[in-house]
TIDREN-746457 format. One line per 4 residues: their letters; for each residue z negated, y, x of C-alpha. Coordinates in steps of 0.02 Angstrom, whole numbers, plus 50000, padded with zeros to 5 digits. Example, Ala and Ser with C-alpha at 12.3 -4.5 7.8 and 13.67 -1.06 7.14 Angstrom:
REM residues 2
as) 49610 49775 50615; 49643 49947 50684
This chain:
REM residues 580
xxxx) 50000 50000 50000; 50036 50177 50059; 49894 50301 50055; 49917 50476 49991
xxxx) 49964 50539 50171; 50054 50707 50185; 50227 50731 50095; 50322 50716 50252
xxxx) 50252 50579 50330; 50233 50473 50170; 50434 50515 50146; 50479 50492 50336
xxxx) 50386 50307 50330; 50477 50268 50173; 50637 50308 50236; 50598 50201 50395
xxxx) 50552 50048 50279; 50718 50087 50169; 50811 50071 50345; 50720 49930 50436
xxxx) 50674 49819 50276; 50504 49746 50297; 50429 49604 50202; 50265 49730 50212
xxxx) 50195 49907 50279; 50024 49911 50341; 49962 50058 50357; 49824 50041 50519
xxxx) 49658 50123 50515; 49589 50111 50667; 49441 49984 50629; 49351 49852 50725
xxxx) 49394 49719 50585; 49545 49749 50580; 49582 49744 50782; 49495 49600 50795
xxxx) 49605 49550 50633; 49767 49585 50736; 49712 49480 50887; 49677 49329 50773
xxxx) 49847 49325 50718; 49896 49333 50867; 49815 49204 50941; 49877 49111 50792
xxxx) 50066 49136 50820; 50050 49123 51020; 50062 49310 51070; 49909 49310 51155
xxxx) 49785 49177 51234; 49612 49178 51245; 49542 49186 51417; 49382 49123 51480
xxxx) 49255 49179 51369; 49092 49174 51488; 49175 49267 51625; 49294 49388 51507
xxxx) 49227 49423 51329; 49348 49456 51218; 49494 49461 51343; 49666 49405 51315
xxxx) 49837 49360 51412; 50006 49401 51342; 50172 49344 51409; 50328 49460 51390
xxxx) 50490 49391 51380; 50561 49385 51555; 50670 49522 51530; 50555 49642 51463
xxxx) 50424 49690 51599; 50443 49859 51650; 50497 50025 51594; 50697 50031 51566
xxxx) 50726 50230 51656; 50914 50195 51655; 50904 50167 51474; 50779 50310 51425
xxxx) 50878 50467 51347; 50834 50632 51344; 50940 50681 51154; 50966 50880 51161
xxxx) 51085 50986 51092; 51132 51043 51265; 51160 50929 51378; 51110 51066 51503
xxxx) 50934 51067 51422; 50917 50885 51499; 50959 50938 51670; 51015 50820 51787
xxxx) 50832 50736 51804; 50846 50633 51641; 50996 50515 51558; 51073 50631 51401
xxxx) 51152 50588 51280; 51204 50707 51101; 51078 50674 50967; 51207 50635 50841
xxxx) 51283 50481 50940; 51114 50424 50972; 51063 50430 50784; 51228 50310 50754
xxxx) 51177 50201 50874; 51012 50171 50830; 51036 50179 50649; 51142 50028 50666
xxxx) 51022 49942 50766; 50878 49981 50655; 50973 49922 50495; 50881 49773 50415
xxxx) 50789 49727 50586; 50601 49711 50512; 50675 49592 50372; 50543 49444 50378
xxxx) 50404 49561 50481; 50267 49648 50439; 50283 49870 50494; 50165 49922 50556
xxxx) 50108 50111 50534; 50019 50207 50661; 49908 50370 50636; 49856 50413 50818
xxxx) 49789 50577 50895; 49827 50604 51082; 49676 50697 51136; 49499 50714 51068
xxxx) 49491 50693 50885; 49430 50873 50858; 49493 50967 50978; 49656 51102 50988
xxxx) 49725 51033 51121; 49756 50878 51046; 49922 50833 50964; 49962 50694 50831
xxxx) 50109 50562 50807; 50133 50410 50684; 50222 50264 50764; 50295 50134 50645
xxxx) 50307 49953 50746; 50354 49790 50707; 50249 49726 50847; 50072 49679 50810
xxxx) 50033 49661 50998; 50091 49849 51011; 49962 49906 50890; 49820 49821 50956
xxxx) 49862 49896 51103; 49883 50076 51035; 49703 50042 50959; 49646 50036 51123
xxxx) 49738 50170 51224; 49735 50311 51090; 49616 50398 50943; 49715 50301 50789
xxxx) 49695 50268 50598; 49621 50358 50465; 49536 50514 50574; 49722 50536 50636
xxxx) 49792 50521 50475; 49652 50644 50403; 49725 50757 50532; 49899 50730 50498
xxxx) 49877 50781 50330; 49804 50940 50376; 49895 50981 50494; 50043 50928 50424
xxxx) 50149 50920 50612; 50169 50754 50699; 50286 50655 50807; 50381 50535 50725
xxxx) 50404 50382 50824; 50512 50213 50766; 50497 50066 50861; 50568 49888 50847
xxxx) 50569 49744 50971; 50730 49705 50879; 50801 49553 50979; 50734 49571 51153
xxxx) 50908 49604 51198; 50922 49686 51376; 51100 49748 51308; 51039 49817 51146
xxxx) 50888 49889 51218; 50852 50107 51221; 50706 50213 51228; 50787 50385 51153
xxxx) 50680 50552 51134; 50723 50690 51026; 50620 50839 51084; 50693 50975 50972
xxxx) 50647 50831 50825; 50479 50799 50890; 50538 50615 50874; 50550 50460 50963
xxxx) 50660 50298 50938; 50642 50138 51058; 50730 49971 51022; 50731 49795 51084
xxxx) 50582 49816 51219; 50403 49745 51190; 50347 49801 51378; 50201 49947 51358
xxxx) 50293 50072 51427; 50428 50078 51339; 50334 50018 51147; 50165 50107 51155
xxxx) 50271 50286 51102; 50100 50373 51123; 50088 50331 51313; 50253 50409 51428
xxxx) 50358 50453 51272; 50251 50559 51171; 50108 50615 51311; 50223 50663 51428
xxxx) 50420 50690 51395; 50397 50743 51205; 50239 50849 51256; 50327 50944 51415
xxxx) 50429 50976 51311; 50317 51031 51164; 50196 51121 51291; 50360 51242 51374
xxxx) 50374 51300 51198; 50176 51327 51170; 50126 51389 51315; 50035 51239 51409
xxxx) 50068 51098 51535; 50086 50892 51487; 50069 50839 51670; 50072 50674 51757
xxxx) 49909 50700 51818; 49729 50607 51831; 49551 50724 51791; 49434 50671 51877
xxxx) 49215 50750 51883; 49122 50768 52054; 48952 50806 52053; 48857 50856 52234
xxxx) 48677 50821 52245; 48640 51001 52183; 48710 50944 52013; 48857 51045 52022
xxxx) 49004 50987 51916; 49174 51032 51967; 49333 50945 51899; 49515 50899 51994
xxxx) 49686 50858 51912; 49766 50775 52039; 49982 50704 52020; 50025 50548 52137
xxxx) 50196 50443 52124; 50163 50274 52109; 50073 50169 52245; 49966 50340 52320
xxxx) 49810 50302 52261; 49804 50366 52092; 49673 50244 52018; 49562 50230 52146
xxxx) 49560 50411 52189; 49538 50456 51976; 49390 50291 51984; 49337 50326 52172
xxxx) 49152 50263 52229; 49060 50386 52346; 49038 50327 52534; 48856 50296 52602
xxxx) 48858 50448 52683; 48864 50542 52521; 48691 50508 52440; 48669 50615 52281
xxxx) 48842 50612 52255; 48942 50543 52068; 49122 50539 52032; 49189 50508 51836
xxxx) 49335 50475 51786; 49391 50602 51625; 49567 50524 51647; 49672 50420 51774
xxxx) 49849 50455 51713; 49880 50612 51617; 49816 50799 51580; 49860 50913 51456
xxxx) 49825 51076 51534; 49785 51244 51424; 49714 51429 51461; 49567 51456 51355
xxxx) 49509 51658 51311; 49454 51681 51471; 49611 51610 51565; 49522 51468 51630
xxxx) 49635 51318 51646; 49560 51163 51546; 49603 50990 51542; 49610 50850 51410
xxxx) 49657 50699 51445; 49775 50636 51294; 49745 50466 51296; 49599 50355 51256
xxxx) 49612 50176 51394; 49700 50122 51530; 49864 50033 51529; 49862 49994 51733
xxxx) 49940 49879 51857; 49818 49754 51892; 49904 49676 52075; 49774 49729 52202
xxxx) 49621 49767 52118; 49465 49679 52181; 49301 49753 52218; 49345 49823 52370
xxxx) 49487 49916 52322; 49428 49973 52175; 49256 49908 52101; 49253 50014 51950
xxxx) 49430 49942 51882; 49379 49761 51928; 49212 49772 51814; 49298 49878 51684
xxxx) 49429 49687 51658; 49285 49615 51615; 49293 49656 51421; 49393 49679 51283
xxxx) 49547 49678 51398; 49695 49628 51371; 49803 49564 51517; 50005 49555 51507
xxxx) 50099 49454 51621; 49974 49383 51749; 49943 49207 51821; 49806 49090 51737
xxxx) 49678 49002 51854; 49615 48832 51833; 49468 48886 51740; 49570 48981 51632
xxxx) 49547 49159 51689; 49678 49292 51744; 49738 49285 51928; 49831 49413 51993
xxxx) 49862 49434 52173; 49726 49526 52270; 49585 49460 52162; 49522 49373 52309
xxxx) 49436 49245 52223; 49496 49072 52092; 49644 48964 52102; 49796 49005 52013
xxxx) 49865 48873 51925; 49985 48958 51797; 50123 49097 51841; 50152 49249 51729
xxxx) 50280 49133 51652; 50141 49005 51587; 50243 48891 51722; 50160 48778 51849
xxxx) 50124 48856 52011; 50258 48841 52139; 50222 48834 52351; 50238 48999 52398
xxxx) 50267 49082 52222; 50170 49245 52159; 50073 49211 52008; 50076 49406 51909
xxxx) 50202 49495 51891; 50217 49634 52025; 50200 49766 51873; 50082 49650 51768
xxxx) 49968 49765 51669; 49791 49779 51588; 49751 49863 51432; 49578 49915 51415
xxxx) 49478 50071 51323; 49423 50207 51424; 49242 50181 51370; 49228 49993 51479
xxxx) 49245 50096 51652; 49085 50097 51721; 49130 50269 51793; 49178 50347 51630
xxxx) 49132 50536 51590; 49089 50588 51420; 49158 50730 51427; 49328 50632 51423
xxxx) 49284 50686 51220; 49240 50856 51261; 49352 50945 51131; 49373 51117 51214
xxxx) 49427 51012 51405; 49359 51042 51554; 49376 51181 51676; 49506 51118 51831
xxxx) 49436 51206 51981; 49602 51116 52096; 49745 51051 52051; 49813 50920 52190
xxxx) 49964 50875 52235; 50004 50689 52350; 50121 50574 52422; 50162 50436 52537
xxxx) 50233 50517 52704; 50190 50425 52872; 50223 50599 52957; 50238 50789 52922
xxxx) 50133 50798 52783; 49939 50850 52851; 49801 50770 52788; 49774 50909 52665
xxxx) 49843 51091 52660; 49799 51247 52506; 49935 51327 52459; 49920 51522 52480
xxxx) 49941 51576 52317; 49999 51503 52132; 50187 51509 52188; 50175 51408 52356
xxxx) 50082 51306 52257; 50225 51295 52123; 50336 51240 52283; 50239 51122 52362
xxxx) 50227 50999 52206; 50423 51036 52154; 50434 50998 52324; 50339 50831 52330
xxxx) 50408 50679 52416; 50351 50507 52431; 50443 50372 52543; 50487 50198 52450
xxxx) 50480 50027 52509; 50690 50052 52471; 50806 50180 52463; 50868 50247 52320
xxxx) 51007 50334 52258; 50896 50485 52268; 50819 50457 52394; 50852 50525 52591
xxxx) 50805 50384 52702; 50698 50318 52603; 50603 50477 52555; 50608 50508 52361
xxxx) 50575 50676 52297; 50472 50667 52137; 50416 50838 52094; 50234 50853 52023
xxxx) 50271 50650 52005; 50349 50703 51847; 50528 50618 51895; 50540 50480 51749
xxxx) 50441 50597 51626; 50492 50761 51640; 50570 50790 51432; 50697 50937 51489
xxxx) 50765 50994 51642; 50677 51012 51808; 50725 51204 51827; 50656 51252 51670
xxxx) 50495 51162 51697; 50470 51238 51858; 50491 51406 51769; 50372 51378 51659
xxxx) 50252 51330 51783; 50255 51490 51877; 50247 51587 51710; 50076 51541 51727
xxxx) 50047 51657 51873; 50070 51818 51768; 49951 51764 51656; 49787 51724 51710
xxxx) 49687 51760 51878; 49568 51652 51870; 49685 51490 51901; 49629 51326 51972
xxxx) 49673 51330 52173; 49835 51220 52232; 49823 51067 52369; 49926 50944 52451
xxxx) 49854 50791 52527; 49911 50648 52621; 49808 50499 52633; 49936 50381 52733
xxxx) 49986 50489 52889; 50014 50348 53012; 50024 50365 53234; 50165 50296 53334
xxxx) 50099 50131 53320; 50105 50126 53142; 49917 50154 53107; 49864 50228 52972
xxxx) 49744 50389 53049; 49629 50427 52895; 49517 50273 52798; 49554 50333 52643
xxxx) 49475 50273 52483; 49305 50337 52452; 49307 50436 52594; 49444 50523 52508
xxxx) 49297 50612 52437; 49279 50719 52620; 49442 50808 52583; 49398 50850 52409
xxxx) 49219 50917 52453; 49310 51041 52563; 49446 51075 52418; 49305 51110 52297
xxxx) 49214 51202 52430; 49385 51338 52468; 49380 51355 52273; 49199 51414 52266
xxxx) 49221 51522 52425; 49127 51407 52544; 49231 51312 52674; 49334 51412 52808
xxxx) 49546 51370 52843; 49667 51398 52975; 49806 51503 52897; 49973 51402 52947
xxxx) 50168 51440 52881; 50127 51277 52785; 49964 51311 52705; 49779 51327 52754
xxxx) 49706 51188 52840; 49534 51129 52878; 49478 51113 53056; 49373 50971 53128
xxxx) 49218 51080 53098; 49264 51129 52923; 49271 50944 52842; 49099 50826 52821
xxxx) 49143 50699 52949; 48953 50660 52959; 48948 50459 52995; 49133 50436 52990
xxxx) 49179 50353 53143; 49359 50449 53180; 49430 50480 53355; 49473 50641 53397
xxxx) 49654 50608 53430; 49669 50528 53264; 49599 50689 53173; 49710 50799 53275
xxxx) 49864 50704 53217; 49801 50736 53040; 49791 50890 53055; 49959 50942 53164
xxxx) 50082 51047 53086; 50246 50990 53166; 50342 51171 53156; 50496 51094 53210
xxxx) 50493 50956 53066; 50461 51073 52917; 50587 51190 52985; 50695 51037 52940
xxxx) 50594 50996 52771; 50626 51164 52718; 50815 51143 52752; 50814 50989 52639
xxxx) 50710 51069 52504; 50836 51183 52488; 50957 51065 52458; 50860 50977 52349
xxxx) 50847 51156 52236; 51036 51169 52254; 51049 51001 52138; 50978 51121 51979
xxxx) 51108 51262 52001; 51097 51429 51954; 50934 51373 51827; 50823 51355 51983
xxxx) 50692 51511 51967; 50736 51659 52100; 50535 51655 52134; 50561 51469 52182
xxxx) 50696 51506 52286; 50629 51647 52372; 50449 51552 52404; 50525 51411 52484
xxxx) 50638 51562 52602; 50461 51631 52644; 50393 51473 52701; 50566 51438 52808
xxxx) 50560 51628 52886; 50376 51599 52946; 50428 51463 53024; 50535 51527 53129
């Protein structure tokens, strides 16, 4: 039955069911019961298994077919009027062909399913930042997992109707046909379609689609930023709380740094984690920049994580999780490579074991609410944010990049993370060597083109000043030999005690044509064994090396055409003349 939801809502989920031809619409309200409803069926039909019970309460494993397990970027469309709106950052394609095509994939394809309807609030129930969708899915594994990574049912709905503004997103697993499968986004629609995927990323439409390429583009228009970003609360032993959103590509730490564990050394010291993936980013009255983060659990890779790397992840898996694509151990708990500990007996597959085989997935996930992570800040449900003293930029470079440099002002700043490079195992059609620009690590999730965005982040200079300081750091700067120079981890938290310190006035810099860097007397290095030379290389600002960084940036700029901001172009000149 379909509740007396607002006009257009009730009408838009009609029309879906008129297109897509359920045998039944249930609209979800966001209950216990009827989660732990959901799983039961699934269990039932096979699309999830439960896992050891006395080590994993309430966990569960599910398989994807083998060609659904990871986002599909080279079939993810940006749908704009103007193509030029797209820019050359995202796929395009004209909203009118993409409304043919996916009407005539949607035709009929829910005929013997149940549709599922989705209320869900990205953001804090009650607060202004937050913004509201309603995804319709013929996947019962999708909303179970939508229960757990956003605010959904009948408090969204409630909001829905008030408001009366949501996005509108339709999603079918349709065959699991790689060649019928698209993830299409309609930002001047507020409106997202994705067919014939199952995988997280490219079915939960609240995650990528909604909280970051709809909202970029959503925020341009509104005056705020939907970044790729993790918030993350330090407290010093004075019980001082200052807060960091921080952007990293993939495989730069971004987990451990949002979930890091203070080092001995630090007594008195706590780190929560507000978010690990994404920030909405507003001015309030007083031109403070705040933060929400938009979503309400984790949907992380799980390769890797053992108590060492990250303790706070591994005892988060340890309830109502759910697990997609890893291996099964003989006692019938999830294996993943890294754990460190079990047999695996099972691959991803729910095949035996093979000599030398992986058992997960490289990009096998978990699925897990917010509120299981040991390290988990309340004020994640803060509705008015919280205040970002730094906003940090990072990236993989085994040279150039120091350890950590401040950008001079909000317009370096702007530079350094359109700037932003990370090497890849591979390289890429975009990539130089093996260096892969990904600016603000916004490359697969930026809604509209790159040149606009980076306008609209320096509009943000002429209107406050009181905005959050701008850093670069580099935890995997590596000597001749290969070595990596800095331990990184939780003694990550030494760099950001002297970021948080140069916000409140208290640590000193040496001014360089790069940035300000810290000297060896300016960081906490107390009971960090580090030799000198290791520091220094850090710390070195090869002139002759960014001379030739800056040369590429500005081919990189070049790409964007005449859209690429003058102020842009002229901060990354500056830079280049002070170099020499």
């Amino acid at each position: 039955m379909i509740p007396n939801t607002a006009s257009s809502a009730r009408q838009w989920v009609e029309e879906v069911a008129r297109l897509t031809r359920p045998d039944r619409v249930h609209w979800c309200d966001g209950s216990r019961e009827e989660y732990d409803a959901l799983v039961a069926g699934l269990v039932r039909d096979g699309g999830l298994i439960p896992i050891n019970d006395g080590q994993f309460e309430d966990c569960y494993l599910h398989r994807s077919d083998p060609s659904d397990v990871a986002r599909v970027e080279n079939l993810t469309f940006i749908c704009t009027a103007d193509r030029e709106d797209a820019g050359p950052n995202n796929n395009w394609m004209a909203p009118d062909e993409a409304h043919r095509l996916l009407d005539g994939l949607f035709q009929d394809c829910m005929r013997g399913r149940v549709m599922y309807v989705i209320p869900y609030c990205m953001g804090p129930i009650n607060s202004p930042y937050a913004r509201c969708g309603i995804e319709v899915t013929d996947s019962a594994y999708v909303a179970v997992n939508m229960y757990l990574m956003t605010r959904m049912g009948a408090k969204a709905l409630e909001r829905i109707e008030r408001e009366g503004t949501f996005v509108k997103g339709m999603h079918s697993i349709g065959e699991l046909d790689p060649e019928r499968r698209y993830i299409m986004h309609f930002p001047e629609e507020l409106s997202i379609r994705s067919y014939g995927s199952g995988y997280g990323g490219n079915a939960l439409l609240g995650k990528k689609c909604h909280a970051l390429r709809i909202a970029s583009w959503q925020a341009r228009q509104e005056g705020w930023l939907a970044e790729h970003m993790l918030i993350v609360e330090i407290e010093n032993p004075a019980g001082e709380k200052q807060y960091v959103a921080a952007a990293f590509p993939s495989a730069c730490g971004k987990t451990n740094l949002a979930m890091l564990i203070p080092p001995e050394q630090f007594p008195g010291w706590q780190v929560r984690t507000v978010g690990d993936d994404i920030a909405w980013l507003h001015l309030d009255d007083d031109g403070v920049m705040r933060a929400i983060n938009p979503e309400a659990g984790y949907f992380g890779v799980v390769p890797g994580t053992n108590r060492d790397t990250n303790n706070n992840a591994f005892e988060m898996l340890q309830r109502d999780a759910i697990f997609t694509n890893v291996g099964l151990s003989s006692e019938k708990e999830p294996w993943w490579e890294g754990r460190k500990f079990g047999v695996p007996v099972l691959n991803w597959k729910g095949e035996p074991i093979r000599s030398g085989e992986k058992a997960a997935h490289p990009n096998s996930r978990f699925t897990v609410s917010a509120q299981c992570n040991p390290s988990y800040s309340p004020m994640a449900e803060h509705a008015a944010g919280v205040p970002i003293s730094a906003l940090i930029f990072g990236g993989r470079r085994a040279r150039l990049a120091p350890l950590v440099m401040e950008a001079r002002d909000w317009r370096h700043g702007v530079l350094m993370g359109a700037a932003m490079a990370s090497e890849s195992t591979a390289a890429s059609s975009d990539s130089d060597n093996g260096l892969r620009r990904d600016p603000m690590a916004m490359k697969p999730f930026c809604g509209y083109n790159f040149a606009d965005y980076w306008k609209h982040w320096l509009s943000f200079g002429g209107r406050s000043d009181r905005l959050p300081g701008i850093y670069h750091v580099n935890w995997f700067r590596q000597d001749e030999a290969g070595k990596y120079l800095w331990p990184g981890f939780g003694e990550n938290l030494r760099v950001l005690q002297w970021i948080l310190d140069r916000c409140k006035g208290r640590a000193d810099a040496r001014e360089t044509p790069v940035g300000n860097l810290p000297r060896r007397k300016d960081l906490n290095l107390q009971g960090l064994d580090i030799a000198p030379e290791a520091l220094e290389g850090l710390l070195d600002v090869d002139t002759e090396g960014w001379r030739e960084e800056m040369r590429k940036i500005a081919e990189y700029l070049a790409q964007y055409g005449d859209r690429v901001p003058a102020e842009l172009a002229a901060e990354r000149a500056r830079v280049a003349a002070a170099l020499g």
